[in-house]
N, C-alpha and C positions, 0 to 999 in steps of 0.2 A: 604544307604550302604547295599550292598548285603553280604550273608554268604562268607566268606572266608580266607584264613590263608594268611603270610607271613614270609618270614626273617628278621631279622637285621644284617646288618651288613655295616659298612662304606666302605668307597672307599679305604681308605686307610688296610683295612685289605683283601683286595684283593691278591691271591698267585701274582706272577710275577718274573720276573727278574729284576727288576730296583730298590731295597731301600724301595718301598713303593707299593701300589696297585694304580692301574690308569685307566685311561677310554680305554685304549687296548682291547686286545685280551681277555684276562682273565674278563672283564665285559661283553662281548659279551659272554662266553661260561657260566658263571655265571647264564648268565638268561635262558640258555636252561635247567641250569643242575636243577635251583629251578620248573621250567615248567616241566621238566619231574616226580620230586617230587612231584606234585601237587598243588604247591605252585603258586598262582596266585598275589602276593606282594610281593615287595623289598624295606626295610628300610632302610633309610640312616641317616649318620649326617650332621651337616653343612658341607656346599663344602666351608666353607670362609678361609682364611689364621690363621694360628693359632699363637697362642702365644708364650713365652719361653719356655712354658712348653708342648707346641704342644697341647693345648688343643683345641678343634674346636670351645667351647663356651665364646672364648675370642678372639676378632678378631681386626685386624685394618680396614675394613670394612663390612656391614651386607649386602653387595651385591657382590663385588667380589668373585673373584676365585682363590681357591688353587695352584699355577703353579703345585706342586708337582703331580697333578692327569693328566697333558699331559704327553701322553706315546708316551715316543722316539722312539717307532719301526715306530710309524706314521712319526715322524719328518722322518726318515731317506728314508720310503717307498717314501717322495715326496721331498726327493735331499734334504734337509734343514741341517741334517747333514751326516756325513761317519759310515762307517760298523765301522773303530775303533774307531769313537765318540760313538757309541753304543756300544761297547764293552766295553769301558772305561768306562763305567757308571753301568757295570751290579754290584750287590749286593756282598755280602760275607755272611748272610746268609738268607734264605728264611723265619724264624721266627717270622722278628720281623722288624720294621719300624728303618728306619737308619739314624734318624734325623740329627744327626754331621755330616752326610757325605752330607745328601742330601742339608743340609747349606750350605757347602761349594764348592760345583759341580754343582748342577742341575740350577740353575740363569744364571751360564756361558758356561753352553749349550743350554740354551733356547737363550741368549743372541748370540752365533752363531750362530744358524735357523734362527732368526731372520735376521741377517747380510748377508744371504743367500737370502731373499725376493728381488725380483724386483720391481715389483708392490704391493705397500702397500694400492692399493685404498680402496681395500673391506677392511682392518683395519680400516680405517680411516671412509668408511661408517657407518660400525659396532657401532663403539665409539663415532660415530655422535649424533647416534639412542639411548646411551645408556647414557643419561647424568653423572647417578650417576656411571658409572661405569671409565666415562673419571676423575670424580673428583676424585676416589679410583687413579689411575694412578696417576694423580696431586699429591696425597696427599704422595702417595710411593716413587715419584722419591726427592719432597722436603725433605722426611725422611733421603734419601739416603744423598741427599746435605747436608744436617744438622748434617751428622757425626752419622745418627741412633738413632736420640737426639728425645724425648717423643714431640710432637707436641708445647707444654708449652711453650717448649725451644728452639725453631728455635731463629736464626738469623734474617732471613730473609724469605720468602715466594714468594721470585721470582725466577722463572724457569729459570734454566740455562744450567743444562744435557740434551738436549733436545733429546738426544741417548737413556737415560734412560727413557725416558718418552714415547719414542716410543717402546721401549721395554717394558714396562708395556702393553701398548695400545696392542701389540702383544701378550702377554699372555693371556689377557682378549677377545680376539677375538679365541686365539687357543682352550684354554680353553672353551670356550663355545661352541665354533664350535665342538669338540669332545665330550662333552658331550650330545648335544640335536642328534649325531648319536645314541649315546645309548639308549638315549631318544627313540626315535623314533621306535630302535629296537625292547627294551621290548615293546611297548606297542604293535608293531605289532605279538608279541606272547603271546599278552594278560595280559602281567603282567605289573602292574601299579607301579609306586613308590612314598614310602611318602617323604618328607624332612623333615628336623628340625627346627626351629627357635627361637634362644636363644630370651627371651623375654627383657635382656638387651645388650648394646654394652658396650666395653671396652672403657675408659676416655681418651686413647691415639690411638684415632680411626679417619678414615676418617668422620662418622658419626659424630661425638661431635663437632669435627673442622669446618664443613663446616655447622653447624649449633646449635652452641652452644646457644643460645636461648631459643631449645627446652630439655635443659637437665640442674637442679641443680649444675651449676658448679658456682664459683668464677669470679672475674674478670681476671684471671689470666689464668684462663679455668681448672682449678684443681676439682675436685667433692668437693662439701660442705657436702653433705651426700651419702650415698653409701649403694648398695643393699646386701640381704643374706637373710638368713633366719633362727630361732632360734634355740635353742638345740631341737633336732629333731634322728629318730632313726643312723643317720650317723655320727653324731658328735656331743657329749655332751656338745661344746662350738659356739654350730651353726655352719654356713656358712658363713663367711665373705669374698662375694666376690671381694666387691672393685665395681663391676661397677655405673659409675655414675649413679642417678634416673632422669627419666623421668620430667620435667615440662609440666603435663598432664591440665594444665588450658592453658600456651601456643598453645598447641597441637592442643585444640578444639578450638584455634582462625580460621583453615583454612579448621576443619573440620576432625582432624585428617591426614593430607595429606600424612605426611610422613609416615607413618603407612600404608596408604594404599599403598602405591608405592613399600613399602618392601612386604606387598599380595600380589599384582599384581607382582613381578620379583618371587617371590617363587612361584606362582601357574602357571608361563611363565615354571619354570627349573621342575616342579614337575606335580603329577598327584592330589599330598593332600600334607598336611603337619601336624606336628605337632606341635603346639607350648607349647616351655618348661615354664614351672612354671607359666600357665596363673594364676594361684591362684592370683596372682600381679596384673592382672587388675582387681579384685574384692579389694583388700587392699593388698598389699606392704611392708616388712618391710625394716624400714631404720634405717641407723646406723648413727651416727655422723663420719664422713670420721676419726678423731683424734681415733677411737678406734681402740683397735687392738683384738678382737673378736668381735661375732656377736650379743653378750646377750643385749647388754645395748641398745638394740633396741627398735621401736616401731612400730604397724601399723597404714597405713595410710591409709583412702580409697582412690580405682585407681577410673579411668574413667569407669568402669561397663560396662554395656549393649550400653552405647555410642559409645565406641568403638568398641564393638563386632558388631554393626550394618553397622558402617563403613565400615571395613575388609571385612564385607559379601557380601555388595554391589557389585553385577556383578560376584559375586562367587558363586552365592547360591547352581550349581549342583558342588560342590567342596568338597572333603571329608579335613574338620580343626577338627584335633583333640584338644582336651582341656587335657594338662597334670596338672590333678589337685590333686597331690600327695601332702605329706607333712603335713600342720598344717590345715586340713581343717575345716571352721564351714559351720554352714548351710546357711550362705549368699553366701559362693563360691558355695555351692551344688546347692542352687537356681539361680546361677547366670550360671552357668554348663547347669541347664534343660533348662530357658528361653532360652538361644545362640541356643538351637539346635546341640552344637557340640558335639559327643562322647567323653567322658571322659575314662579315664583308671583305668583298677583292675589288680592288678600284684598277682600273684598265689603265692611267697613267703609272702609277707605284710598279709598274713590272717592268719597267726597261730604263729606271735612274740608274742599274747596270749589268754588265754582263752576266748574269747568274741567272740559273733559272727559277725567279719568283713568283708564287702563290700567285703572285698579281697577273701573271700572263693569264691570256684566256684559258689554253691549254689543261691549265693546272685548277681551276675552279672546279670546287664540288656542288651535288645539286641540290643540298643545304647549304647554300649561303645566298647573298644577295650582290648581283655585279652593279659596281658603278662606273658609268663613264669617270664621273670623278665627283666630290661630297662640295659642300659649302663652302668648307675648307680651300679646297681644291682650284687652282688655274682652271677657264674654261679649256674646252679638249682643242681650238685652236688654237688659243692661246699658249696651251701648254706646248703644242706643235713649236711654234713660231720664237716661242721664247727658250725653248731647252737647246744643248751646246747639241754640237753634231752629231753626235756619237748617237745617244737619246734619242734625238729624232729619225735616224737614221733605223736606230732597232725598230721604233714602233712602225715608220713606215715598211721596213721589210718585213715585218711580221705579218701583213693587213694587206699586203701581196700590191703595194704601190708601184708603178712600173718603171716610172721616171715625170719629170716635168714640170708643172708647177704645182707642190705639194702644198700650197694652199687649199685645195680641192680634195684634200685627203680625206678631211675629217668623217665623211660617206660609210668611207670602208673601215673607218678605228671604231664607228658607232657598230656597224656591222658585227664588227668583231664580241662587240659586249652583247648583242642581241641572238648572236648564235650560239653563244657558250650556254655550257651544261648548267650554269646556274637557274634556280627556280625562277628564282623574281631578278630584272634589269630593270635598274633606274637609273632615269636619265636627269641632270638638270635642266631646266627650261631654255639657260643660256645654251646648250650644248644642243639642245632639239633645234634650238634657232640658226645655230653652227655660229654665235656671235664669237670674237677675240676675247680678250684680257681685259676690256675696258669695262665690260658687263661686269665684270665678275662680283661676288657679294662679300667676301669676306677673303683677309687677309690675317693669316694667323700672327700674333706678336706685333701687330702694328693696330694702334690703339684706335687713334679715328679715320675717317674716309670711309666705313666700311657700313655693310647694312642696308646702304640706300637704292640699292639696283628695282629699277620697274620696269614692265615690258610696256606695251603698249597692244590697244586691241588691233592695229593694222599691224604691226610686230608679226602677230598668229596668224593672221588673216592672210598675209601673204608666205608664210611658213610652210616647206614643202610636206603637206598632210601626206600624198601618194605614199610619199617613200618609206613613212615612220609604219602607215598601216599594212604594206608590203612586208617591209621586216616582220611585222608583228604576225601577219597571215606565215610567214614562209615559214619563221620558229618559233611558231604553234605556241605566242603568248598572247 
């Protein structure tokens, strides 16, 4: 991994005119404006379809795609829909992600383009080529038949929309087909992109479904136990996420395969990735599915370095990060150095208190990855403004603040993650913009409000570029 910085931010908080951000125009001009910056990385999060809550790390499959990220200027530029289908779909406001609207409109526009295709063969090769992505279709259009009913609960599981089915198959072709241009684009201007990969699926998934087997579920196919993680600094009653666990002794019957097939389609859509909460393949905590917090949990040990040998196989010039945040002991840390994968230090996690944590800049190695701070995370003013005094008081004397009004600080806490020994600095979008709390994308343990943050293209446009390309010229990322 060579020196160098990057952004985060998802697809969906992309400016645009359509409800949401999308692989348009605005992803194209995106990666010129981070290149001009200096910025040689673009972080994203999962591209998979979200949940009620639009969250991306609950999905009904770990390999599909989000329709929401095909941009209609495309549809319309190749006949598929009209200048007033494109008009009729633009936004009302440019701030914020328009989940109720894009519910109920964007499926029955894609569902016209569609109906507009002649020749469906290159769909059909596509979906040939892409097993798990034909059973993701399967498993949407049966949902749809089923009246929107949790997989558990079907009826039946024979195909009979077969309009809908082709209509999924079309999204999954468009979708991918506009992404791997953008794909292709950054990387011809040198910027690479990571993805994400949630380390569990959701129980009411094409995953679980078509291979319930490999996951602690019932006969009924309901989770018996279920993942999260304990009281922790996010939530004093843990994380109770609900998704089923892994049956990681099944798994290693075939060698891990499924695992690897999800490496293999993430390192196909990506340059690197990161995977969330690997601490879980070193030990897991699981909850009894009947609880309704995360405490009365236990851990368990995962599959370790078995796995991690798997995944790497045929990957090994692949940059996988390890996101090993959380309750960590020294068996994840040793399990961290053995993979070889860079781990993360987020610049806020070092001064919640007086000890001297990993998290300082000080204390980063030059295998790992610095964050201002993750998705998860308060922006870095935000977190200024909102932490007790003590908190703020460490970070601003660490960052050499002199007095005055430490509103103006954030300058030098960014400074701080761009000089450290770390290879790769990322930064979130919100944090390059130096916005507050209000931006922010996501709030752990608080169910909705969360997801919908978007920048805008005057946002960037008036964003101090000098200062970000300065950093980047002075430590040589």
């Amino acid at each position: 991994m060579k020196r160098q910085s990057g952004i985060l931010m998802h697809i969906s908080s992309l400016y645009g005119d359509y409800s949401i951000g999308n692989f348009g125009k605005s992803a194209y001009e995106f990666i010129d404006f981070i290149r001009e910056a200096g910025f040689s990385v673009w972080q994203v999060l999962p591209f998979t379809v979200t949940d009620e809550y639009n969250s991306p790390y609950k999905s009904f499959s770990a390999f599909g795609g989000n329709p929401y990220f095909i941009d209609p200027e495309t549809l319309c530029k190749n006949g598929l829909i009209s200048a007033s289908d494109l008009e009729n779909c633009k936004q009302t406001t440019p701030y914020a992600c328009e989940f109720e609207r894009l519910g109920k409109e964007r499926l029955n526009l894609l569902r016209k383009a569609y109906s507009n295709i002649t020749d469906k063969s290159e769909i059909d090769e596509f979906i040939d080529s892409n097993p798990r992505l034909e059973a993701f279709c399967r498993f949407m259009t049966l949902r749809e038949q089923n009246g929107g009913k949790p997989w558990q609960e079907w009826e039946s599981d024979k195909i009979t929309d077969t309009e809908t089915l082709g209509l999924w198959k079309y999204i999954q072709y468009e979708f991918f087909r506009q992404w791997y241009a953008v794909k292709d684009y950054a990387n011809s201007k040198g910027i690479s992109i990571i993805g994400d990969i949630p380390i569990y699926v959701s129980d009411d998934s094409c995953d679980v479904w078509e291979n319930r087997r490999l996951f602690q579920v019932n006969e009924k196919g309901y989770p018996s136990q279920v993942a999260g993680v304990p009281p922790d600094y996010f939530a004093e009653d843990g994380q109770l996420w609900g998704n089923p666990l892994y049956d990681w002794d099944e798994l290693k019957k075939d060698g891990y395969g499924w695992w690897k097939e999800r490496i293999d389609h993430a390192l196909k859509m990506f340059d690197g990735v990161r995977i969330d909460h690997f601490r879980a393949v070193e030990a897991y905590w699981s909850v009894d599915a009947k609880e309704k917090t995360a405490r009365n949990g236990k851990w368990i040990k995962g599959p370790g370095i078995e796995l991690v040998n798997a995944i790497k196989e045929g990957h090994e010039d692949k940059l996988i990060i390890a996101e090993d945040l959380g309750d960590i002991t020294d068996d994840v840390r040793a399990l961290v150095e053995k993979s070889g994968f860079p781990g993360m230090r987020v610049f806020q996690f070092g001064f919640l208190d007086d000890g001297n944590s990993i998290h300082m800049p000080h204390n980063y190695i030059r295998n790992s990855v610095a964050y201002s701070g993750t998705h998860d995370n308060n922006t870095l003013f935000g977190f200024l403004w909102e932490s007790s005094d003590d908190v703020r008081r460490r970070a601003l004397d660490y960052c050499g603040f002199v007095g005055g009004d430490w509103g103006g600080a954030t300058p030098l806490l960014l400074r701080a993650v761009f000089s450290s020994v770390s290879n790769l600095a990322i930064i979130p979008v919100q944090d390059f913009l130096m916005y507050g709390s209000d931006t922010r994308i996501n709030t752990p343990g608080v169910a909705s409000g969360n997801w919908s943050y978007r920048v805008t293209k005057e946002q960037l446009k008036n964003a101090d570029i000098g200062f970000f390309k300065s950093l980047n010229r002075i430590y040589r990322r």
